[in-house]
N, C-alpha and C positions, 0 to 999 in steps of 0.2 A: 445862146446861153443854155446851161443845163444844170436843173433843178438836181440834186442828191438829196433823196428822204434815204438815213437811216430812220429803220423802223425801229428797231430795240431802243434806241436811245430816245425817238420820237423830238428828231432833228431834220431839220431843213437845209440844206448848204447850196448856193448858188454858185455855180464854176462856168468858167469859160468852156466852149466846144474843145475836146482837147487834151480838156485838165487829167491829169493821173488820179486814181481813185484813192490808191494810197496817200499821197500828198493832200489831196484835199480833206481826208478826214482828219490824217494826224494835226494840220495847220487846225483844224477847227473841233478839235480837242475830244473826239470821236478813237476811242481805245479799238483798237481794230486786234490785237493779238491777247489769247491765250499766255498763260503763265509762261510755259515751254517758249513759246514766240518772242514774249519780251524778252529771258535770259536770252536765246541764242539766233535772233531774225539779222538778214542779211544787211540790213540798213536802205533796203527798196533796190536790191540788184538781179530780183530775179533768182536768187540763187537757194537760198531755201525753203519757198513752200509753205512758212508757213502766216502769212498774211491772208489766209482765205476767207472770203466771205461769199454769201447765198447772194445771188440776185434775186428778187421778187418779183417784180416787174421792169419792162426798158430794156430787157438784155438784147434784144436790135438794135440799141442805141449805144452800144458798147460796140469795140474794137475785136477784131475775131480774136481766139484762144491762141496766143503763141505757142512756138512748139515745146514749150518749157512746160506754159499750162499744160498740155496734150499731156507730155509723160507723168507729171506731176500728181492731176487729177484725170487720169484714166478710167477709178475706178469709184470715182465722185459722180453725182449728179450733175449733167450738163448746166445746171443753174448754179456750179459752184464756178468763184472763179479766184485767181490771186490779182490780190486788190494793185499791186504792184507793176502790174503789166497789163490793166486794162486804164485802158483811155473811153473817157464818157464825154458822147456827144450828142446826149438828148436827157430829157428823164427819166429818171432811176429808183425805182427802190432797194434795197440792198440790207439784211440782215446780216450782221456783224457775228463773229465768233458761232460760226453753224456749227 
């Protein structure tokens, strides 16, 4: 099992090894996008970029940067990631809307 603390919201979420990071916040009611984001986000395909959120801590326990993140966030801090294409499989902290 793996702990997800968002910090902003000063939330706990328990996920299986595995779980999508996108999925699990939106099921547990964690706003992950920006204004821009919610008009025109891709629906978790990967496609637009903009579900980002900071990791804090745990980012070892994440899935590596697909090569969507790589172009995506090139010019982000390595602790940025799209919530959408990381899978978490340990504990996490994770700051929302960076």
């Amino acid at each position: 099992m793996a702990d997800i603390s968002f910090v902003n919201e000063n939330k706990l979420v328990v996920a299986a090894d595995g779980a999508n990071l996108r999925e699990k916040a939106l099921q547990n009611g964690i706003d992950i996008y920006k204004l821009m984001g919610k008009l025109s986000n891709c629906g978790g395909y990967g496609q637009c970029g903009t579900c980002i959120v900071e990791i804090v801590e745990g980012g070892e326990n994440l899935s590596p940067r697909t090569e969507f993140e790589q172009r995506k966030l090139k010019k982000k801090p390595d602790s940025y990631r799209l919530a959408c294409q990381t899978l978490v499989n340990g504990p996490v902290s994770v700051k929302t809307k960076p």
